[in-house]
Steps between C-alpha positions, in 0.01 A plus 500: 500500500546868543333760248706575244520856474569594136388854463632721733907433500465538090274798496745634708821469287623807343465561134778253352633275226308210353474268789546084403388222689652464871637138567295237633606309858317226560532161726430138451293526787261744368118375402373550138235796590793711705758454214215609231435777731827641502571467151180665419636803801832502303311518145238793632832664650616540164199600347475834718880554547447604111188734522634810550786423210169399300336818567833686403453347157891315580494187223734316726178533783272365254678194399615400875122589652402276171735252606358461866168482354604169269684351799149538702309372221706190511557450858062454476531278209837322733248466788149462308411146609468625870408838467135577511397709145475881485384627157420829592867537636630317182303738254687820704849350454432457128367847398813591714726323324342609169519863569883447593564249191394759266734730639789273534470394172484834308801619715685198348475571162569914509788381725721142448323368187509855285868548645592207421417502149648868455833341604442216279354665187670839274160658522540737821259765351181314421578284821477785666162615346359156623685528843310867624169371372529176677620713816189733484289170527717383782445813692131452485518158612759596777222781610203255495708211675585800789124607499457115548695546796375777649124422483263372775498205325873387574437609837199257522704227328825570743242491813306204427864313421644592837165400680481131265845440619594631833114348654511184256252570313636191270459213757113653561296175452742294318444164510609286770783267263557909382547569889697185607780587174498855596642395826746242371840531462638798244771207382282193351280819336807671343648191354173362383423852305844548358487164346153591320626812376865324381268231331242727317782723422683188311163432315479795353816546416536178298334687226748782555719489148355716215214582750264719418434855717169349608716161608790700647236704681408242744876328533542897620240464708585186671862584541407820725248364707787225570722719546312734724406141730847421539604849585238498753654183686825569395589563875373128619761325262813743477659710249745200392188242401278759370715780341569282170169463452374829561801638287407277226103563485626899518665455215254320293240719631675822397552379115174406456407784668682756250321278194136613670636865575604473111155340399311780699723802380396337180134552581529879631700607208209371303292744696748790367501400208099528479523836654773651352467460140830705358687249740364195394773392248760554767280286765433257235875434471555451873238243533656330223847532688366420827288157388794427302746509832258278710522193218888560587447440854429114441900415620462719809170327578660127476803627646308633852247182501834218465608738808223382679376184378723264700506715801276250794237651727709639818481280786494620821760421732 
């Protein structure tokens, strides 16, 4: 297969909006190592399409080059059984990921989560108060998260991940069952994955009702990274078989996914509160009122998860 080449079209995009995640062609005939190969492409694509937004301090450019980094996080862990290991590599997507989380996540709360509760609450003022502080700290983060971004270190990071997958750097002395699966079939692969990520998904979401965050933490988990697989090989069964599921796992995803904003708006207001003494009784309130809206979200939660619990594994046709 050709080199991939990853860098130069993006780098050469004009300044722009946030830039999501281009759609994903691929064929039945395809082998396991080209498909993860152009999912990882199509995940890296992402990744810089969003620098220069990044770098621009644009929230929106966080969140999607965040994005692209969780869907190439779980395209490896999709793949891992015939991918040779890469720890160094690993260790530079995580302190990426952690200098854009922290970002992310402070832009949430000075933006949705603190609007939100102004429109919610008749307590504009001291909202307020709590909203500029928490903005200040988002600013920072926003600045660090573009420093991130700007540094030889991303450029390092953004090298070595368009050498390791344009020259294969993840088939380097795999082993030879790793070899023979890597040039299988994509289909056999696809179906066989999907089906361990519906199953574990089911397991832990047995336990789902009056969960606790910890609990609903890793049914959020396994929900995205199935969601993420079947949007990668959406293409090889067709928008009919594999829309309801996708549309379902979205929407279970996205509930449990406002629950952990909640939980870690929680945790950063704590940080405010610590800081800012003369607005702790204010911040103490909207803890109160937040933790007190996520033990409301227990009909949403059932509601999403009976959406998706009967739904099959997509067949291909």
């Amino acid at each position: 297969m050709e080199n991939l080449s990853t860098s130069d079209p993006v780098r050469s995009l004009p300044a722009a909006e946030a830039v999501k995640a281009a759609p994903l062609q691929l064929k039945k005939t395809m082998t396991v190592g080209h498909v993860f190969q152009l999912i990882a492409a199509n995940c890296l694509a992402q990744i810089l399409a969003n620098a220069a937004g990044v770098r621009r301090q644009d929230g929106e450019s966080v969140h999607q080059m965040r994005v692209g980094l969780r869907r190439l996080r779980s395209a490896i862990g999709l793949f891992k059984a015939v991918l040779l290991p890469n720890e160094p590599l690993k260790e530079e997507l995580d302190w990426l990921t952690r200098q854009l989380g922290m970002a992310r996540d402070w832009d949430i709360l000075a933006g949705p989560v603190l609007s939100a509760l102004t429109d919610e609450l008749d307590e504009p003022l001291p909202i307020e108060y709590v909203r500029q502080a928490a903005s200040r700290q988002a600013k920072k983060n926003d600045k660090s998260a573009a420093a991130a971004v700007s540094s030889p270190r991303y450029e390092r990071l953004v090298l070595s991940l368009t050498q390791w997958i344009n020259q294969r750097g993840w088939r380097d002395k795999t082993s030879a069952s790793q070899q023979k699966r890597l040039k299988s079939r994509i289909s056999p692969f696809a179906n066989e994955m999907l089906k361990h990520y519906r199953r574990r998904l089911k397991k832990h979401g047995k336990k789902l009702a009056g969960a606790a965050p910890t609990e609903r933490h890793k049914v959020r988990i396994a929900a995205k990274k199935t969601r993420y697989s079947a949007e990668f090989f959406q293409s090889l069964y067709g928008d009919k078989t594999m829309a309801p599921f996708v549309t379902a796992l979205t929407g279970l995803q996205d509930t449990l996914g406002r629950l952990n904003d909640a939980a870690t708006a929680g945790g950063l207001l704590r940080q405010l509160q610590e800081s800012h003494p003369p607005l702790a009784e204010t911040i103490s309130y909207l803890r109160g009122y937040l933790a007190a809206g996520a033990k409301g979200e227990d009909h949403n939660i059932q509601r999403c998860w009976q959406a998706f619990k009967p739904l099959k594994t997509p067949v291909q046709a």
